[in-house]
Chimera marker file (.cmm) of the C-alpha trace (Angstrom):
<marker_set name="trace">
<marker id="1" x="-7.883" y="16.835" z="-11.116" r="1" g="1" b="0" radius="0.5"/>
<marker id="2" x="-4.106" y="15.772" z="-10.660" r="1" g="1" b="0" radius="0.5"/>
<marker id="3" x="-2.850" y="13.171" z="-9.067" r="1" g="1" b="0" radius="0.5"/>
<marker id="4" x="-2.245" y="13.492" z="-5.633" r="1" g="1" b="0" radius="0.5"/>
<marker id="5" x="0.131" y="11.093" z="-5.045" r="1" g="1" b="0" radius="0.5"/>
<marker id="6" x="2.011" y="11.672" z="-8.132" r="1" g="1" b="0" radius="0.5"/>
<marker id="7" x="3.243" y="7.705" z="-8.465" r="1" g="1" b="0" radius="0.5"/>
<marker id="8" x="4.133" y="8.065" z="-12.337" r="1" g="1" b="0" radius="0.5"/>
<marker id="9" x="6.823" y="11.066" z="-12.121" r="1" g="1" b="0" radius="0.5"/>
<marker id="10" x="8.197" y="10.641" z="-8.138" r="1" g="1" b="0" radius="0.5"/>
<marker id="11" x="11.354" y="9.717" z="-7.065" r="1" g="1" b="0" radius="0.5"/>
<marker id="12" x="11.552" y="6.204" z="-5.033" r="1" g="1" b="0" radius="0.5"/>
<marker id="13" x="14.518" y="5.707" z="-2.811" r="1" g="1" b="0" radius="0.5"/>
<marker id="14" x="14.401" y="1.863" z="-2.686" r="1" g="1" b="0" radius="0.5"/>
<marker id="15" x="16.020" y="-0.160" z="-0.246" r="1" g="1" b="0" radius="0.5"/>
<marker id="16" x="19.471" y="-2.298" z="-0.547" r="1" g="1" b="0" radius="0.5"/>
<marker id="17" x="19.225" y="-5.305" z="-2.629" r="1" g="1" b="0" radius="0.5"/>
<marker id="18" x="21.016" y="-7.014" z="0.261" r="1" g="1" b="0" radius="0.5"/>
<marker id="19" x="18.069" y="-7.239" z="1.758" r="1" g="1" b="0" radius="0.5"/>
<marker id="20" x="16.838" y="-9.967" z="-0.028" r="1" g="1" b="0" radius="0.5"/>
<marker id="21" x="18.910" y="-12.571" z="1.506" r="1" g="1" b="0" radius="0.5"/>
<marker id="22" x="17.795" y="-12.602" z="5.014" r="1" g="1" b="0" radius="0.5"/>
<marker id="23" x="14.373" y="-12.364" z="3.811" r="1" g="1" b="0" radius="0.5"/>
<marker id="24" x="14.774" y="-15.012" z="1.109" r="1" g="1" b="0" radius="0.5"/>
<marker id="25" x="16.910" y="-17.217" z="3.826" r="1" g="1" b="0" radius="0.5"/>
<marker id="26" x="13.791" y="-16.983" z="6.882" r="1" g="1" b="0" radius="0.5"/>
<marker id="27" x="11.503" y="-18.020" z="3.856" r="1" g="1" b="0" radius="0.5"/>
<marker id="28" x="13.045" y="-21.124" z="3.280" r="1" g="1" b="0" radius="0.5"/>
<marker id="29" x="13.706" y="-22.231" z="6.916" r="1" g="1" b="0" radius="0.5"/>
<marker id="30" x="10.213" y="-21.766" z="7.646" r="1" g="1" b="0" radius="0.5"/>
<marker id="31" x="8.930" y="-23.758" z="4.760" r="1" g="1" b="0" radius="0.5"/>
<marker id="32" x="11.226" y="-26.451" z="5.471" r="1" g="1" b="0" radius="0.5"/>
<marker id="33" x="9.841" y="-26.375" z="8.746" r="1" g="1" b="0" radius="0.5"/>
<marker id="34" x="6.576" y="-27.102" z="7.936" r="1" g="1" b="0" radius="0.5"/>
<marker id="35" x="7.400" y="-29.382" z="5.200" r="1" g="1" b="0" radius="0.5"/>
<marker id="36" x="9.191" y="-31.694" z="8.039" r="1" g="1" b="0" radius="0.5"/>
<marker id="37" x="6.433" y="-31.450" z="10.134" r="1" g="1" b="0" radius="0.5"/>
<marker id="38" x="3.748" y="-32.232" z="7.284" r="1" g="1" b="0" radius="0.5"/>
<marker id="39" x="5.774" y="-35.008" z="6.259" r="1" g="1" b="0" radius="0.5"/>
<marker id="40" x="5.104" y="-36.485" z="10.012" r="1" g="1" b="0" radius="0.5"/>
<marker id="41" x="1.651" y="-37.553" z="8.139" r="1" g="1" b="0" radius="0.5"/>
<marker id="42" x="3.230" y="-40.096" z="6.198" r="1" g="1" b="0" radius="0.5"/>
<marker id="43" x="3.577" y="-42.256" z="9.204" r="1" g="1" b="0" radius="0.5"/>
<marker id="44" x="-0.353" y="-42.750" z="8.519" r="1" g="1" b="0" radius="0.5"/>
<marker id="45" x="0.351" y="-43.786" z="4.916" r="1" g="1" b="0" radius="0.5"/>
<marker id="46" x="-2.172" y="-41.683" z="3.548" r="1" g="1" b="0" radius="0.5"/>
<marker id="47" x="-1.559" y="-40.058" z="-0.200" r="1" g="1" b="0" radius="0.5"/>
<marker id="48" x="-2.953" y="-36.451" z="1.478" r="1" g="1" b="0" radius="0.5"/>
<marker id="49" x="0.523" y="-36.356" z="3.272" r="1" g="1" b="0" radius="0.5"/>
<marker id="50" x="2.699" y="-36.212" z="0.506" r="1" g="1" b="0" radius="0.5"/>
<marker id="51" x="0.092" y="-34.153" z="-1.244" r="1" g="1" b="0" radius="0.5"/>
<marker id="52" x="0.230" y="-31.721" z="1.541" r="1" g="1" b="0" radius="0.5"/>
<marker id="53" x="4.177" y="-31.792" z="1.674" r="1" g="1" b="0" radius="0.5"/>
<marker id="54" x="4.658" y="-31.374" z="-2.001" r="1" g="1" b="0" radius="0.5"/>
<marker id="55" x="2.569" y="-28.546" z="-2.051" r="1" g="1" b="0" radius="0.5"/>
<marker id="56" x="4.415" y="-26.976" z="0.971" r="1" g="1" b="0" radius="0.5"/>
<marker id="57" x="7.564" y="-27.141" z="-0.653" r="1" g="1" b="0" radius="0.5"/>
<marker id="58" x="6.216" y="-26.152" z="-4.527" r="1" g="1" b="0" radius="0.5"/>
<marker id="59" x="4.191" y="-22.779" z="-2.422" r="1" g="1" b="0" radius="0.5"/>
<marker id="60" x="7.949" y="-22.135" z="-0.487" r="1" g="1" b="0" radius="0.5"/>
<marker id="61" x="9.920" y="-22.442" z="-3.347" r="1" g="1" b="0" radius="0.5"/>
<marker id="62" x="7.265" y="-19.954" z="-5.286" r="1" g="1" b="0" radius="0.5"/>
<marker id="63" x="7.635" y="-17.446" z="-2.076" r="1" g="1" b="0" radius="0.5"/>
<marker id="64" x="11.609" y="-17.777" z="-2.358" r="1" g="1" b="0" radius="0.5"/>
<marker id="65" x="11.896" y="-16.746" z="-6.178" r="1" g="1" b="0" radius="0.5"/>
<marker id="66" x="9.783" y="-13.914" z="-5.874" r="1" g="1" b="0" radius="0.5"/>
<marker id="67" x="11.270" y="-12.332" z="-2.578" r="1" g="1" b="0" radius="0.5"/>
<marker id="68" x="13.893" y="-10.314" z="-4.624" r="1" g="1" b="0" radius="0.5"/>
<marker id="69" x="10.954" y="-8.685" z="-6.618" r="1" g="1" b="0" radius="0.5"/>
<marker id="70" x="9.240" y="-7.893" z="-3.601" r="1" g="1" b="0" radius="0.5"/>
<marker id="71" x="12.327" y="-6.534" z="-1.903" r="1" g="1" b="0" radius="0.5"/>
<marker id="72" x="12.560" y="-4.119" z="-4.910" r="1" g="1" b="0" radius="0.5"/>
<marker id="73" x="9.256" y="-3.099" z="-4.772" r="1" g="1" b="0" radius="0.5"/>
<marker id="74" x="10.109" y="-1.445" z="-1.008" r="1" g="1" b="0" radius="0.5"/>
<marker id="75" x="10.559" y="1.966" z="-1.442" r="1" g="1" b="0" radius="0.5"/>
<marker id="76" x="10.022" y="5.982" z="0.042" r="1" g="1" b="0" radius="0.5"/>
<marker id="77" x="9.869" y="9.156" z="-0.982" r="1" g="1" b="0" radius="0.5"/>
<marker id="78" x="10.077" y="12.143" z="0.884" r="1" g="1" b="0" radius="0.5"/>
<marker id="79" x="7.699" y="14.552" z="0.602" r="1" g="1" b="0" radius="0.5"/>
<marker id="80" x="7.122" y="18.087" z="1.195" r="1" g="1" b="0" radius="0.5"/>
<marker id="81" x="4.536" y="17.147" z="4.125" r="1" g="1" b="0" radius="0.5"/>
<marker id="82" x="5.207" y="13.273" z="4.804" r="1" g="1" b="0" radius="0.5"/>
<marker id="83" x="6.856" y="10.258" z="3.963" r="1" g="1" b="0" radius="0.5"/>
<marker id="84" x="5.183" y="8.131" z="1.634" r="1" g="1" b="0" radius="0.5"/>
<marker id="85" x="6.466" y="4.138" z="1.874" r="1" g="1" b="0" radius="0.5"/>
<marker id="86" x="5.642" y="1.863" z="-0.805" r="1" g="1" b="0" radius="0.5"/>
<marker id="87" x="5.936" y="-2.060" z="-0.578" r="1" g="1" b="0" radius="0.5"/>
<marker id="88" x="3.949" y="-4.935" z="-2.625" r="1" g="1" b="0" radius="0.5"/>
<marker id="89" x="3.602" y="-6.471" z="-6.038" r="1" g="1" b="0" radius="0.5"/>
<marker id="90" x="0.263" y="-7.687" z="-6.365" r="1" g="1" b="0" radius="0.5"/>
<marker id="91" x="-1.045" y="-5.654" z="-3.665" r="1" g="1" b="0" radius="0.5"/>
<marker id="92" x="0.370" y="-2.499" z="-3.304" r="1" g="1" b="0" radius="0.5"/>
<marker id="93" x="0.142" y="-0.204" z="-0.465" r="1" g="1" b="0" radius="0.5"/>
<marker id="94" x="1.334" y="2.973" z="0.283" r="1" g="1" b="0" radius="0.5"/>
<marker id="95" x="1.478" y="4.973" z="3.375" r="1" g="1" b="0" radius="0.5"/>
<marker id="96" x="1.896" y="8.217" z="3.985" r="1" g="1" b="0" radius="0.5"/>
<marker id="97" x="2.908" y="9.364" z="7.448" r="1" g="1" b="0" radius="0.5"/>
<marker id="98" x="2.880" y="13.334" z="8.174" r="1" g="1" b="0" radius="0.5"/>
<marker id="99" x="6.193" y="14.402" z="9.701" r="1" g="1" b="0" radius="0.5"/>
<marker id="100" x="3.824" y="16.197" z="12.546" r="1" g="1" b="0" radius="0.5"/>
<marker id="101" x="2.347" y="13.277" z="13.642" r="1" g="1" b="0" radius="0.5"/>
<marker id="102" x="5.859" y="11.286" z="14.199" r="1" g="1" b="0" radius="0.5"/>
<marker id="103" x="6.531" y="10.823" z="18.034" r="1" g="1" b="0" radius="0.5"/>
<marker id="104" x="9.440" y="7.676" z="17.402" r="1" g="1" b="0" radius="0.5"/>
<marker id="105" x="11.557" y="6.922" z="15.053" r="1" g="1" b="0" radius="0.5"/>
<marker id="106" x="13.895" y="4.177" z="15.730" r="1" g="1" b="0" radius="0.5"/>
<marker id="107" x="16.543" y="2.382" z="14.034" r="1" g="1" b="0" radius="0.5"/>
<marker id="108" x="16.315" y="-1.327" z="14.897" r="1" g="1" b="0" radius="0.5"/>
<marker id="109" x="19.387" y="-3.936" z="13.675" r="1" g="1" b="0" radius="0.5"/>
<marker id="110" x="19.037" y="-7.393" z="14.163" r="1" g="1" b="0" radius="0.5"/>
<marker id="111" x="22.009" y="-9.799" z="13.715" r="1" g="1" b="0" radius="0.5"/>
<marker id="112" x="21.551" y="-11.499" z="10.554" r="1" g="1" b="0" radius="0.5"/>
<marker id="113" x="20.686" y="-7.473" z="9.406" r="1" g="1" b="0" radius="0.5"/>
<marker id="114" x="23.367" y="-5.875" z="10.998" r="1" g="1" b="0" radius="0.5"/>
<marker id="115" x="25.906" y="-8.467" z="9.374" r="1" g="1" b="0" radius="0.5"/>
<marker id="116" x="24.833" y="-7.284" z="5.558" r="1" g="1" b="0" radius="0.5"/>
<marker id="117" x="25.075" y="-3.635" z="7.020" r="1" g="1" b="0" radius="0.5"/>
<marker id="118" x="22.047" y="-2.724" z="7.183" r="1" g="1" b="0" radius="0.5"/>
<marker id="119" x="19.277" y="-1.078" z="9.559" r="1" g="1" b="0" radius="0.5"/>
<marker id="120" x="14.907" y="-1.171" z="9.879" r="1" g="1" b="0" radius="0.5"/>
<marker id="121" x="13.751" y="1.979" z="10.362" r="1" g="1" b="0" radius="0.5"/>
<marker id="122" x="10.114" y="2.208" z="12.298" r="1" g="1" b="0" radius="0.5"/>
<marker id="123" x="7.983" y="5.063" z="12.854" r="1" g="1" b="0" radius="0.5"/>
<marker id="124" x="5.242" y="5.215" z="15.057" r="1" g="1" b="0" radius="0.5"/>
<marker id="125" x="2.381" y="7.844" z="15.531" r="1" g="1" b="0" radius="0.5"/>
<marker id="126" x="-0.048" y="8.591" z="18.139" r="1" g="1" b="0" radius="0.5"/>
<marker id="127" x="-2.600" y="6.119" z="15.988" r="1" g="1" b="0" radius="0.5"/>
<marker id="128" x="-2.303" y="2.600" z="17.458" r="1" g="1" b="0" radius="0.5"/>
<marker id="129" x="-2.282" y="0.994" z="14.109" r="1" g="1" b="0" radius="0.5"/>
<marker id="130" x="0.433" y="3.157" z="12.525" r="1" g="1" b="0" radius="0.5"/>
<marker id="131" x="3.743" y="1.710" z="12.895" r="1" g="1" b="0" radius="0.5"/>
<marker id="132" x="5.429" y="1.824" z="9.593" r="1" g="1" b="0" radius="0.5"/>
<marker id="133" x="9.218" y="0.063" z="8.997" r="1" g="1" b="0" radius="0.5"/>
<marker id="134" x="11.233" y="0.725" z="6.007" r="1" g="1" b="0" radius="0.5"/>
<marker id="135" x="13.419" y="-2.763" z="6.309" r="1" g="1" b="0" radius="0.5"/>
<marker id="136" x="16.742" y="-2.828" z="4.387" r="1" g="1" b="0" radius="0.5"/>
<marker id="137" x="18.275" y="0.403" z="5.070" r="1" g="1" b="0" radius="0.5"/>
<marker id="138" x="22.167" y="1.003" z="4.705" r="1" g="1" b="0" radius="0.5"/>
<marker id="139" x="23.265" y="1.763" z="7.879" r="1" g="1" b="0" radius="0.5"/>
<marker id="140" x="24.749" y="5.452" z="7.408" r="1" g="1" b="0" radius="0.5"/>
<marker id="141" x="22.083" y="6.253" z="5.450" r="1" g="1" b="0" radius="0.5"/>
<marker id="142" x="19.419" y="4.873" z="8.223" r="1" g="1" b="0" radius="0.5"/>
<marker id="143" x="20.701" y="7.139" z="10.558" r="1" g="1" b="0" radius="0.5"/>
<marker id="144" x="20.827" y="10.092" z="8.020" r="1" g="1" b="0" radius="0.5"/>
<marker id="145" x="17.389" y="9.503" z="7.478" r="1" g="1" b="0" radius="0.5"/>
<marker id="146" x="16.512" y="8.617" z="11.085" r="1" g="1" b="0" radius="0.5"/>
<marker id="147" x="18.326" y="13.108" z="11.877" r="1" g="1" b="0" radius="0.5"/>
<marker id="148" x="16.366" y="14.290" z="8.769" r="1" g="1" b="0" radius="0.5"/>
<marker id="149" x="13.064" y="12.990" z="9.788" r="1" g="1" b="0" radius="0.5"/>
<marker id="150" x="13.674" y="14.065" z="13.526" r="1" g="1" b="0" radius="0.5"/>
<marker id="151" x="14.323" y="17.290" z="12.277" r="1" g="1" b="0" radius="0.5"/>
<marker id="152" x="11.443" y="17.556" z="10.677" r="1" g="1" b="0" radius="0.5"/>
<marker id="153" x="9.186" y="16.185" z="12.539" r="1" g="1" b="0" radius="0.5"/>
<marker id="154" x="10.009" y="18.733" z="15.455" r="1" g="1" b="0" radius="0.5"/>
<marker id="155" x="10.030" y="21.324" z="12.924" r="1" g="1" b="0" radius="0.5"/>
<marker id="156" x="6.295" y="20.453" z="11.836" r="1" g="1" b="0" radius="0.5"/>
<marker id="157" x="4.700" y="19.524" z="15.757" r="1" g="1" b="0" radius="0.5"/>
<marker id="158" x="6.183" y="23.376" z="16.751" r="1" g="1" b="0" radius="0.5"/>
<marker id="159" x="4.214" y="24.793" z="13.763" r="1" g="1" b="0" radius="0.5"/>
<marker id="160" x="1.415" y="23.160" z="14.985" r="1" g="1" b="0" radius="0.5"/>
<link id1="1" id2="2" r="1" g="1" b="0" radius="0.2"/>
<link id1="2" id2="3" r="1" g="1" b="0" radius="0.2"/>
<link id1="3" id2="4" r="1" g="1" b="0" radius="0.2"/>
<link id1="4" id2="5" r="1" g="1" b="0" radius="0.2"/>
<link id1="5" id2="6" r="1" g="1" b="0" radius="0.2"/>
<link id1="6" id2="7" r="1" g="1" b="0" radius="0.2"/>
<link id1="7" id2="8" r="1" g="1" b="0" radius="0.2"/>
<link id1="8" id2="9" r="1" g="1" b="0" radius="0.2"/>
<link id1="9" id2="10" r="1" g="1" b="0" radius="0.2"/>
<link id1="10" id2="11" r="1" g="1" b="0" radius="0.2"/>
<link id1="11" id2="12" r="1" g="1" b="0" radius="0.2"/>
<link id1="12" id2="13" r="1" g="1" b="0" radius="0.2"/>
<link id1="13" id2="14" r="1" g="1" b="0" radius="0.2"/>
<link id1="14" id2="15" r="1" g="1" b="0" radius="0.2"/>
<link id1="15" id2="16" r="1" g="1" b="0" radius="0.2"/>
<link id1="16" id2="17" r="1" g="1" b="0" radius="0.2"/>
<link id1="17" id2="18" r="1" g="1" b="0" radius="0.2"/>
<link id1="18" id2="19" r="1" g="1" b="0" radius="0.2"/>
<link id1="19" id2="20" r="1" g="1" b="0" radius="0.2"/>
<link id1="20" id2="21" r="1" g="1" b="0" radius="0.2"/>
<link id1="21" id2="22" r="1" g="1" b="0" radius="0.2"/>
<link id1="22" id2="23" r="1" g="1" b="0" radius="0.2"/>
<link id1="23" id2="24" r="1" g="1" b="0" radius="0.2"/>
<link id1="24" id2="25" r="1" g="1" b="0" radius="0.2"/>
<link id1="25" id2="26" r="1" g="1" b="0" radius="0.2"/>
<link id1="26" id2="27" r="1" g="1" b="0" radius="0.2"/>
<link id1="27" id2="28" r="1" g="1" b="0" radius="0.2"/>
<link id1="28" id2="29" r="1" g="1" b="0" radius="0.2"/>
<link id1="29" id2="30" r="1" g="1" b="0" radius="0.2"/>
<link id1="30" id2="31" r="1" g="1" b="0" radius="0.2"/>
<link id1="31" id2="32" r="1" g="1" b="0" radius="0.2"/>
<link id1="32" id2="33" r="1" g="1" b="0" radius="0.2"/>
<link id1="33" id2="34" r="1" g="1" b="0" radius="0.2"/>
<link id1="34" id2="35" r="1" g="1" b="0" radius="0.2"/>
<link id1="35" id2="36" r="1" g="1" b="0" radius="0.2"/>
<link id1="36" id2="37" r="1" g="1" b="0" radius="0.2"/>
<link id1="37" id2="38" r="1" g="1" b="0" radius="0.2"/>
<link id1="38" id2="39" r="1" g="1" b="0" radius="0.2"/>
<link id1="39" id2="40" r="1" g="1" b="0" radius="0.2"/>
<link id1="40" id2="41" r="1" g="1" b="0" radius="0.2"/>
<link id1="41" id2="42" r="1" g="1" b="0" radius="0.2"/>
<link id1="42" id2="43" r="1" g="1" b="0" radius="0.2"/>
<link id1="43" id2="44" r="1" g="1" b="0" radius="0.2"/>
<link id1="44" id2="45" r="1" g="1" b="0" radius="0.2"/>
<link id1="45" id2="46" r="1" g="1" b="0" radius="0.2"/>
<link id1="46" id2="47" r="1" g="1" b="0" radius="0.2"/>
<link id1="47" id2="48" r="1" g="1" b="0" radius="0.2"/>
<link id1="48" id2="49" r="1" g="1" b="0" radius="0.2"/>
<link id1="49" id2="50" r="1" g="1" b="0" radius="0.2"/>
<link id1="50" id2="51" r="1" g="1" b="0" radius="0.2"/>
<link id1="51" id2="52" r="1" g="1" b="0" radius="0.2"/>
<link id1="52" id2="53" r="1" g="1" b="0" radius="0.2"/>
<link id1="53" id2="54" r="1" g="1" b="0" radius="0.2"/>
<link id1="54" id2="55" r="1" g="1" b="0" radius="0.2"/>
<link id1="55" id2="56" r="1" g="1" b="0" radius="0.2"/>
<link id1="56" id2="57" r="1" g="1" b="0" radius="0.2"/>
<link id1="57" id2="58" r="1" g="1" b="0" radius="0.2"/>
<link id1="58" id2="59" r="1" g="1" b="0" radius="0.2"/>
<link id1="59" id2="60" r="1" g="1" b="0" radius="0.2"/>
<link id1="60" id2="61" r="1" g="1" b="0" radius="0.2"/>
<link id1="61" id2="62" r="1" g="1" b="0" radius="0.2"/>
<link id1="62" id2="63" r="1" g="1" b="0" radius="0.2"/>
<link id1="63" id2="64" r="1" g="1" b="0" radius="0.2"/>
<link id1="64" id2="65" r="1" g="1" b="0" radius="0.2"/>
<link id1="65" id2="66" r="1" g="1" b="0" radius="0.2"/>
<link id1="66" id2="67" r="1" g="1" b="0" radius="0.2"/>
<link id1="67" id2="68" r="1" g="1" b="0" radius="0.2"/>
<link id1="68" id2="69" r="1" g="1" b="0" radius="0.2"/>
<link id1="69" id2="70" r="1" g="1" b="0" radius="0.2"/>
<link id1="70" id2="71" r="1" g="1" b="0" radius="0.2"/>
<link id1="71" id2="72" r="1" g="1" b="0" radius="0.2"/>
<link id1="72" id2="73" r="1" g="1" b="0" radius="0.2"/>
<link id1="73" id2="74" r="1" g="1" b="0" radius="0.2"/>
<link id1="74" id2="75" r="1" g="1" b="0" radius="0.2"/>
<link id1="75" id2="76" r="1" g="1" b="0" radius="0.2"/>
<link id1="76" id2="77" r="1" g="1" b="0" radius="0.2"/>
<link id1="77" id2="78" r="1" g="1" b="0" radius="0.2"/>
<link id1="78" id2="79" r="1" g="1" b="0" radius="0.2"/>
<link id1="79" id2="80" r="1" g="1" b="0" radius="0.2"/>
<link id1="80" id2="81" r="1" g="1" b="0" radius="0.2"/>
<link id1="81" id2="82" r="1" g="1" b="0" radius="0.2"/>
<link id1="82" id2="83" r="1" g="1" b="0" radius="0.2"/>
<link id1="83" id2="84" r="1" g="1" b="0" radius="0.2"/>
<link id1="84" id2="85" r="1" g="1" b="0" radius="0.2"/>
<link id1="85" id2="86" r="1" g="1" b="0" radius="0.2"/>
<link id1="86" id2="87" r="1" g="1" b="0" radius="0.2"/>
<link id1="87" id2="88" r="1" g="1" b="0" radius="0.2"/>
<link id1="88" id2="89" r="1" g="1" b="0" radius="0.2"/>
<link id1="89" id2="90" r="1" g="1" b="0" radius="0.2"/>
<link id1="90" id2="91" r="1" g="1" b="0" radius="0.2"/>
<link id1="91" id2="92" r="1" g="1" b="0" radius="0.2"/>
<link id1="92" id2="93" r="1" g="1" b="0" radius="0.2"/>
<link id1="93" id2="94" r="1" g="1" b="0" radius="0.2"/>
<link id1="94" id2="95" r="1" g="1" b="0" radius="0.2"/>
<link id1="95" id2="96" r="1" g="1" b="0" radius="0.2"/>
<link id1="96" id2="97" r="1" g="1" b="0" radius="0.2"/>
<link id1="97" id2="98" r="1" g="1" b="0" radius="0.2"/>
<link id1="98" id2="99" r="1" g="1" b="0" radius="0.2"/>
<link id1="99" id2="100" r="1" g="1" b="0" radius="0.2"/>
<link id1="100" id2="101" r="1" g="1" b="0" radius="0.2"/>
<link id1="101" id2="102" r="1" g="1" b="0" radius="0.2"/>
<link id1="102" id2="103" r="1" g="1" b="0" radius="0.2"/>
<link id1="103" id2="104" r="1" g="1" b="0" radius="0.2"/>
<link id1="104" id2="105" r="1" g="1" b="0" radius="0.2"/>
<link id1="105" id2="106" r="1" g="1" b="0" radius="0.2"/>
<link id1="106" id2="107" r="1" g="1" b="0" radius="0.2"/>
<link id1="107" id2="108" r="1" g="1" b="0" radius="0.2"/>
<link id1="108" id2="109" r="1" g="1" b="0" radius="0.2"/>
<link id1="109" id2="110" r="1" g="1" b="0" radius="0.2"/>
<link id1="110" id2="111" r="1" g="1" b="0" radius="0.2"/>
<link id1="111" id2="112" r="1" g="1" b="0" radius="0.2"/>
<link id1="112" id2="113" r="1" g="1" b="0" radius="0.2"/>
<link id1="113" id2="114" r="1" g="1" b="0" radius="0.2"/>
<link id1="114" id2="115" r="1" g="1" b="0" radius="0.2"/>
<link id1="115" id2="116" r="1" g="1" b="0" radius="0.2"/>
<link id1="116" id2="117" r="1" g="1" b="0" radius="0.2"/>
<link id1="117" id2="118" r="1" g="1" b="0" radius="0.2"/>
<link id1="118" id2="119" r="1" g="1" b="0" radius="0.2"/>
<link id1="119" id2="120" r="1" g="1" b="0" radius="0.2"/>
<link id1="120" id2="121" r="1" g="1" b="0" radius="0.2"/>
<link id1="121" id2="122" r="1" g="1" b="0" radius="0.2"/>
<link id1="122" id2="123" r="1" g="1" b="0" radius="0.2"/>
<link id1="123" id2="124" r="1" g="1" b="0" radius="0.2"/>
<link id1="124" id2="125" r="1" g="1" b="0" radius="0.2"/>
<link id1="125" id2="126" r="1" g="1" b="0" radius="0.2"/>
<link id1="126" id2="127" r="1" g="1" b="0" radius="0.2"/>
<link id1="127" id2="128" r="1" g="1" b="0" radius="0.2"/>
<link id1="128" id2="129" r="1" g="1" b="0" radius="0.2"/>
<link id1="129" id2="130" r="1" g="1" b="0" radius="0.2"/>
<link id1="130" id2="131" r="1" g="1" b="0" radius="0.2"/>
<link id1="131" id2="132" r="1" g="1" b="0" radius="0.2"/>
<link id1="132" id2="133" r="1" g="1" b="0" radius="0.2"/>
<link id1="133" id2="134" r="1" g="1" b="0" radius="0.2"/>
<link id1="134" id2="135" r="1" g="1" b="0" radius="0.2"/>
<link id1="135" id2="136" r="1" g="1" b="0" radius="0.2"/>
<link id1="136" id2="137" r="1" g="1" b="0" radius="0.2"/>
<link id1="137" id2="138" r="1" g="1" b="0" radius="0.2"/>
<link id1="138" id2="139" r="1" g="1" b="0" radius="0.2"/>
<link id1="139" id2="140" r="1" g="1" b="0" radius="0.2"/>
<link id1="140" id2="141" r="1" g="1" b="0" radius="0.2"/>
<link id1="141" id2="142" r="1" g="1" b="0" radius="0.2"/>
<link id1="142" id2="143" r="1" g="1" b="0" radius="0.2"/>
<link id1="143" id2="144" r="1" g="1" b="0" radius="0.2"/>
<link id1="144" id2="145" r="1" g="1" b="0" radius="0.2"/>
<link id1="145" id2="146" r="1" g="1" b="0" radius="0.2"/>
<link id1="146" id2="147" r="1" g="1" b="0" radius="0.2"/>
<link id1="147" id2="148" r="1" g="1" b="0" radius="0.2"/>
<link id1="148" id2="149" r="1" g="1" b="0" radius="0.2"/>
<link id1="149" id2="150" r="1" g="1" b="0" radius="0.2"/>
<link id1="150" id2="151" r="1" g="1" b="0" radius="0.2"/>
<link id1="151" id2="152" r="1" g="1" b="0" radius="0.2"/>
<link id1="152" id2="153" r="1" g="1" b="0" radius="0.2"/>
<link id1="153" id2="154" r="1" g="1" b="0" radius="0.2"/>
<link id1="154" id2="155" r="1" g="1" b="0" radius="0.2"/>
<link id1="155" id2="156" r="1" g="1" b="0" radius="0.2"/>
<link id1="156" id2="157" r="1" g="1" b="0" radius="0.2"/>
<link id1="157" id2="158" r="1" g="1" b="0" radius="0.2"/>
<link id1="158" id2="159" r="1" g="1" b="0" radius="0.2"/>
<link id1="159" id2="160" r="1" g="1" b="0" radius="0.2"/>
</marker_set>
């Protein structure tokens, strides 16, 4: 019995190593967020509060370091039926979303994004549950992608 996905021997187009400093950027903020609010508790003097703060800012700091590995571990493949996306290190998960079943595709660019010159691609299918975003995209190639899929997509609901 072979492999069906074929993990070992496919090609992964990953996604701009850019990407890692918006991602690593809204990681921080946020932690120092909650590390200023935690830090409210010392007002009642208790040793929990600093406990609680240090620990905010040791887990943050952990989350910030390995953001660049994550953002390598984002990748897609397409396939001769679907497009298979890949993202996680510990947890991995793939998802593979038949061209035929595509009804949107859509190129979103935030700010922050759109400053580093880049694009999130999300596709959505007729399952509630199914939206799917590639984050991290070069721009030309986000809308190269965004025609190709399109094209096939149509392609696959007329043979339907």
């Amino acid at each position: 019995m072979t492999d069906r996905l074929d993990l070992d021997g496919a090609s992964w187009t990953g996604i701009s190593p850019k990407y890692k400093w918006p991602e690593m950027v809204s990681y921080a903020l946020s932690g120092l967020v909650v590390a200023a609010l935690s830090a409210l508790t010392w007002l009642a003097g208790e040793w929990w509060g600093y406990a609680l703060t240090a620990v905010i800012v040791v887990v943050t700091i952990l989350v910030v370091a390995f953001t660049p590995r994550r953002v390598r571990a984002i990748g897609y493949q397409l396939r001769d039926d679907d497009l298979l996306v890949r993202r996680g290190i510990l947890f991995l998960r793939f998802v593979a979303v038949p061209y035929g079943r595509m009804q949107l595709i859509d190129v979103n660019r935030g700010p922050v994004v759109r400053a580093l010159g880049l694009s999130d691609l999300k596709f959505v299918t007729a399952a509630a549950a199914s939206a799917v975003t590639i984050p991290g995209v070069p721009a030309d190639d986000a809308e190269r992608l965004r025609d190709r899929l399109v094209e096939l997509a149509e392609s696959r609901r007329a043979g339907l």
